[in-house]
C-alpha positions as CSV (number, residue, x, y, z in Angstrom):
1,X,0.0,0.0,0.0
2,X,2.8,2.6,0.7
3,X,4.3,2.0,-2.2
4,X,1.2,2.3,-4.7
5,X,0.3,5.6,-2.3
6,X,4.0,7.1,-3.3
7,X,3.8,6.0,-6.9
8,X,0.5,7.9,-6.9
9,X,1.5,11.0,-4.9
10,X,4.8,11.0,-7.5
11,X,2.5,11.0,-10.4
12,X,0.1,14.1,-9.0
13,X,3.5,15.8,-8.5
14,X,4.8,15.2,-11.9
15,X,1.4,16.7,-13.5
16,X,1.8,19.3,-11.1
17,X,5.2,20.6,-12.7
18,X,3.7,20.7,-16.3
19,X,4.7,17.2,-17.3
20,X,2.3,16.4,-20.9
21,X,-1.2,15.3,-19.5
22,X,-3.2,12.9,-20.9
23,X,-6.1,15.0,-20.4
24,X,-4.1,18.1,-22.1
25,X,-6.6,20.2,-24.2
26,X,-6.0,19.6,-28.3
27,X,-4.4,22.7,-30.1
28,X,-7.9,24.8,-31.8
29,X,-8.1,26.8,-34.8
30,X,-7.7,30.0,-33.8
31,X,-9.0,32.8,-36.2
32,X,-5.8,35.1,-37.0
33,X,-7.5,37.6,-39.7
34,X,-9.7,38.8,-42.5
35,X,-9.4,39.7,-45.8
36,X,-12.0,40.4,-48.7
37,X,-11.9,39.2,-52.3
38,X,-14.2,40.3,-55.4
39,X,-16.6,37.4,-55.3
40,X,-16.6,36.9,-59.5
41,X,-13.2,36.6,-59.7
42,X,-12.7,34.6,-56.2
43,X,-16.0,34.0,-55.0
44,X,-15.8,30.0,-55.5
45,X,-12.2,28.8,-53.9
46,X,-8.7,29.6,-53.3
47,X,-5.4,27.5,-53.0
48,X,-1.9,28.6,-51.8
49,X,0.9,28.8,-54.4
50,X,4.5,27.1,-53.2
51,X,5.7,31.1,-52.7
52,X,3.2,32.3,-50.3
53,X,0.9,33.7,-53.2
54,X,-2.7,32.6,-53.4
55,X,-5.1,31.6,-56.3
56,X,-8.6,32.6,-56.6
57,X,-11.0,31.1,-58.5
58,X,-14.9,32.7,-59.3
59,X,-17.2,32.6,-62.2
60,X,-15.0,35.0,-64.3
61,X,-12.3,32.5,-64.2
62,X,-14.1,30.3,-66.5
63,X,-12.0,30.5,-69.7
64,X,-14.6,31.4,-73.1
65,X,-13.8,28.3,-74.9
66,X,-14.9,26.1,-71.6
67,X,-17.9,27.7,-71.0
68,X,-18.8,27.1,-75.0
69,X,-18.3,23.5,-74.0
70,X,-20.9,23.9,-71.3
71,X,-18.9,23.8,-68.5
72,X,-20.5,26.8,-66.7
73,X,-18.9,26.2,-63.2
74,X,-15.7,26.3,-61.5
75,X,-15.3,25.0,-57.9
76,X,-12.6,25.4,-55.0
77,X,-8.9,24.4,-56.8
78,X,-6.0,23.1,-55.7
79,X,-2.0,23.5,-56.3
80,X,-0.1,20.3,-56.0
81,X,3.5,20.7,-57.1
82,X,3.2,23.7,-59.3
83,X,0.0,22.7,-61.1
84,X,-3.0,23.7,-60.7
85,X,-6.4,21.8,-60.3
86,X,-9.7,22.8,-60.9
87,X,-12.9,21.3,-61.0
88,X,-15.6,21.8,-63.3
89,X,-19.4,21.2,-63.9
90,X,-21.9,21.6,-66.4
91,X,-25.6,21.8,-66.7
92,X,-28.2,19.9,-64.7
93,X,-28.6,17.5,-67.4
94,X,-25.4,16.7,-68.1
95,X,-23.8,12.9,-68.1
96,X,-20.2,14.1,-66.8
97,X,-17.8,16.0,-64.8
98,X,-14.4,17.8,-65.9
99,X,-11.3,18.5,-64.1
100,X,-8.7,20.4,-65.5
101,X,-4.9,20.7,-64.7
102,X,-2.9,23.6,-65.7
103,X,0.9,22.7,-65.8
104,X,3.5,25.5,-64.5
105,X,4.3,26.7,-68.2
106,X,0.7,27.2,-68.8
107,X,-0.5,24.2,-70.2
108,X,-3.9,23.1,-70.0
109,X,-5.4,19.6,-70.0
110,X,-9.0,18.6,-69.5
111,X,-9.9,15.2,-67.8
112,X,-13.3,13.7,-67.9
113,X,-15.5,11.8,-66.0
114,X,-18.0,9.7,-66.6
115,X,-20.9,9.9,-64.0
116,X,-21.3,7.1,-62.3
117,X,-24.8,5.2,-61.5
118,X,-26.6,7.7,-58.8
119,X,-23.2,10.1,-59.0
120,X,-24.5,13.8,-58.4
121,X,-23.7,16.1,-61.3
122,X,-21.8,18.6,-58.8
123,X,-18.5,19.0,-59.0
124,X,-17.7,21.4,-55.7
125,X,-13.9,20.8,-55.2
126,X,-10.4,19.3,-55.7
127,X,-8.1,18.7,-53.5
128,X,-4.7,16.7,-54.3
129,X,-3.1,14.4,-51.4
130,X,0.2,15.6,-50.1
131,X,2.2,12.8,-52.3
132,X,0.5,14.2,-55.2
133,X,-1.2,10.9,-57.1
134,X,-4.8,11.4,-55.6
135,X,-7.3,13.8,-56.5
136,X,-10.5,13.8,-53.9
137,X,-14.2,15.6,-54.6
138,X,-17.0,16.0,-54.0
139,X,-20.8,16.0,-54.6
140,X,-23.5,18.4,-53.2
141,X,-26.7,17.6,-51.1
142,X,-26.5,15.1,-48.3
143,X,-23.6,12.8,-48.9
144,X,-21.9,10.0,-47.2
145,X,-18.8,10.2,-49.6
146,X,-15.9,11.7,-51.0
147,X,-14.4,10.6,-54.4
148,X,-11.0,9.4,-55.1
149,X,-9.8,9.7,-58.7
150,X,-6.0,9.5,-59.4
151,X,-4.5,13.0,-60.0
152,X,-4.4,13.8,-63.8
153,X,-0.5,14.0,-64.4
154,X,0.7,13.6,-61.7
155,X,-0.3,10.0,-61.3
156,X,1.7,8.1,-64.1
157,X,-1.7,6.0,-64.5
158,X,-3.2,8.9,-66.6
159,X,-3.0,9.9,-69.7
160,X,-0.6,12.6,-70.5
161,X,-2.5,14.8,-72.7
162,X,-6.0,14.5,-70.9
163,X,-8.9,12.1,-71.3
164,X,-11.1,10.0,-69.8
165,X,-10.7,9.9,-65.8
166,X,-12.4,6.7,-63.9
167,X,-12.9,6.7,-60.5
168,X,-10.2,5.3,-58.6
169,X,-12.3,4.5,-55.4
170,X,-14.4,6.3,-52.3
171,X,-14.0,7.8,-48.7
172,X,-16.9,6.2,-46.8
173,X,-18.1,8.7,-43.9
174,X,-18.8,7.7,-40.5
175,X,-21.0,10.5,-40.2
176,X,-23.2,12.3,-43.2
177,X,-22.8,15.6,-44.4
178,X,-24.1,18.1,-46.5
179,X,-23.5,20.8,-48.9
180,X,-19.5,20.7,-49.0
181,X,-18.0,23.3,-50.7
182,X,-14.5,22.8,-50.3
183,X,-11.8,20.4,-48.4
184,X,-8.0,20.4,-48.4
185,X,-5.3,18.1,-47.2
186,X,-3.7,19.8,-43.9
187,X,-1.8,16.0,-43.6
188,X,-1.7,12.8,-45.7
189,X,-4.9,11.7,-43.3
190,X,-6.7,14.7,-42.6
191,X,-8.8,16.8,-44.4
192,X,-10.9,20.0,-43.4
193,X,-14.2,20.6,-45.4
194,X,-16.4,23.6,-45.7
195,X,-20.0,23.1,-45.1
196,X,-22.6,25.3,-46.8
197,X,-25.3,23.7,-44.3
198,X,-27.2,26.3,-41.9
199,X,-29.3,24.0,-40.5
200,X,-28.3,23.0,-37.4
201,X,-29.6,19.4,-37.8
202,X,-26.1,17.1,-38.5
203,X,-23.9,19.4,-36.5
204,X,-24.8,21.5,-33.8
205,X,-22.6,24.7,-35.8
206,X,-24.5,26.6,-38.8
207,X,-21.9,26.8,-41.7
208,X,-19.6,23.9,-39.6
209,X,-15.9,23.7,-40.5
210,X,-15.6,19.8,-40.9
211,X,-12.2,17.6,-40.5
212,X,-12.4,13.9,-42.2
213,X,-9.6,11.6,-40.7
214,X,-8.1,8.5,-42.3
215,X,-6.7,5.6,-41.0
216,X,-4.1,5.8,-43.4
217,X,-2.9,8.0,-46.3
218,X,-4.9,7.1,-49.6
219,X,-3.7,4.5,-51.6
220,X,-6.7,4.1,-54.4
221,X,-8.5,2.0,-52.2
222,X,-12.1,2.3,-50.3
223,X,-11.6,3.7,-47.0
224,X,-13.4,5.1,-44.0
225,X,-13.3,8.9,-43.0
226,X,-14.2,9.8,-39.4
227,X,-15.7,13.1,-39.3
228,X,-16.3,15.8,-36.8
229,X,-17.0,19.3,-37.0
230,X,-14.4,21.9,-35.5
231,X,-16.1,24.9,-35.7
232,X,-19.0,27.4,-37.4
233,X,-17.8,29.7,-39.8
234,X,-18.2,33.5,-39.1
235,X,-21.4,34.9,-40.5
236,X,-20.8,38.5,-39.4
237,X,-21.9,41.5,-42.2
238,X,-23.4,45.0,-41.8
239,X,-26.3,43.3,-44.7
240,X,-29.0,40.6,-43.5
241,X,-29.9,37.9,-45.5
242,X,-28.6,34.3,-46.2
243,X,-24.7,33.9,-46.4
244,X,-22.8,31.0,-48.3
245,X,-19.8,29.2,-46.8
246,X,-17.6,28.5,-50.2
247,X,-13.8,27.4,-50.5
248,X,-11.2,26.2,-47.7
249,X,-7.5,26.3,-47.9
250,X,-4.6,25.0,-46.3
251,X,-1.3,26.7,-46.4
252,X,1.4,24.1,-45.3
253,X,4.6,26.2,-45.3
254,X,3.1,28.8,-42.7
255,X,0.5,26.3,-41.1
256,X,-2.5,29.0,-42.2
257,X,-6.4,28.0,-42.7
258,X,-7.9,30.2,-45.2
259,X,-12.0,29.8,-45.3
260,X,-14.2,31.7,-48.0
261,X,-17.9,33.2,-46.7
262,X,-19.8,35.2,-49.2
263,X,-22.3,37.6,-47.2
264,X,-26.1,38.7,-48.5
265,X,-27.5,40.7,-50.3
266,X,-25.6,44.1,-52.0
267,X,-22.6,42.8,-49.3
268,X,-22.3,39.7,-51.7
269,X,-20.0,41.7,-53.8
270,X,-16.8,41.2,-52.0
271,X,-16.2,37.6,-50.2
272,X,-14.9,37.5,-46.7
273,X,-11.6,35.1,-46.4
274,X,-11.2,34.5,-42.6
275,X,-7.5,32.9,-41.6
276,X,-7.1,30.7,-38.7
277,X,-3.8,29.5,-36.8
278,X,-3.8,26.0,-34.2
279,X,-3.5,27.3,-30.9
């Protein structure tokens, strides 16, 4: 007994002096800032360029000859290695998605995909993994999923010039969700995901910021996401009216979350791009 009451009383003293605690609060994202972007030209997503720079993405990005192919909207992008994802949809009716990659000299290649059997036409995001050779989306509504495709180029199992872009597999979520606008790699088994949802009813946050973990980095293979949602995203504006959670960002090299909120009504001109550091 004495010795169980000194191992205990050496333990309590241990905590005491700041010793890691098993009951030691997890580091929180911290909101650091707030800029404003025009919402045409960066209304729909951002990414983070290698040299601190960052790429917008809104309706007036869409390049002519795209939009005469009927691809009439561009989602939240991605930069993996000096290219540059985006992700593309067309009309209601259409039979397919598009993803295109621009190389660092400028180069442009288009990548389609074939809708699956019950696959939503939406096309809200891309988001490459960290070891650049898997492209994740994502569909709107209530979903239970995330697509896996392998990233055009940069996976040697696509073509080189664009084409045709199967499915590769699916995370499974633990948890549904809805309305995801964006998500972004912040390691090889995390994501975070904006969520456009307001209601209240599959989070307790209106607007939730979401992260997805993985049980192990992708690998092309069906795998399981746990989800759980971090935090509401601000929705804070001098106009009233309904406000839109849109693209997410990660910036690895300076460990900064960048999410996009477009407010109501005249206010919708210029999006609101919070930043947020862990704490």
């Amino acid at each position: 007994m004495r010795r169980q009451l000194i191992t205990l009383a050496a333990l309590l003293g241990a905590l005491t002096l700041g010793a890691p605690s098993a009951w030691a609060a997890e580091p929180q994202w911290v909101r650091t800032g707030t800029s404003y972007t025009d919402t045409l030209g960066g209304g729909q997503g951002l990414a983070s360029r290698a040299d601190g720079s960052v790429l917008y993405r809104g309706l007036l990005d869409i390049p002519l000859d795209l939009r005469v192919a009927g691809w009439n909207h561009v989602g939240d992008p991605d930069v993996a290695r000096g290219y540059v994802f985006d992700a593309y949809q067309g009309a209601d009716t259409a039979t397919s998605k598009m993803y295109e990659v621009t190389t660092p000299s400028g180069q442009r290649y288009d990548y389609v995909h074939r809708l699956n059997p019950g696959e939503k036409v939406n096309n809200s995001f891309a988001t490459v993994s960290p070891d650049g050779q898997w492209l994740v989306s994502g569909e709107w509504g209530d979903q239970n999923r995330l697509q896996v495709f392998p990233a055009p180029l940069l996976n040697p199992s696509t073509p080189r010039q664009g084409g045709d872009l199967p499915e590769a597999g699916q995370i499974t979520l633990d948890k549904p969700v809805r309305d995801i606008q964006g998500c972004d790699f912040v390691t090889d088994t995390r994501l975070l995901c904006s969520s456009d949802d307001a209601s209240g009813t599959l989070f307790p946050q209106s607007r939730p910021l979401l992260q997805v973990d993985l049980p192990h980095s992708l690998d092309g293979q069906p795998v399981t996401g746990t989800v759980k949602s971090l935090l509401g995203l601000p929705q804070t504006s001098v106009c009233t009216g309904t406000f839109e959670a849109e693209g997410v960002d990660y910036e690895a090299q300076s460990g900064t979350l960048r999410a996009e909120v477009i407010p109501p009504g005249v206010c919708a001109v210029a999006t609101t791009v919070y930043s947020y550091r862990l704490q």
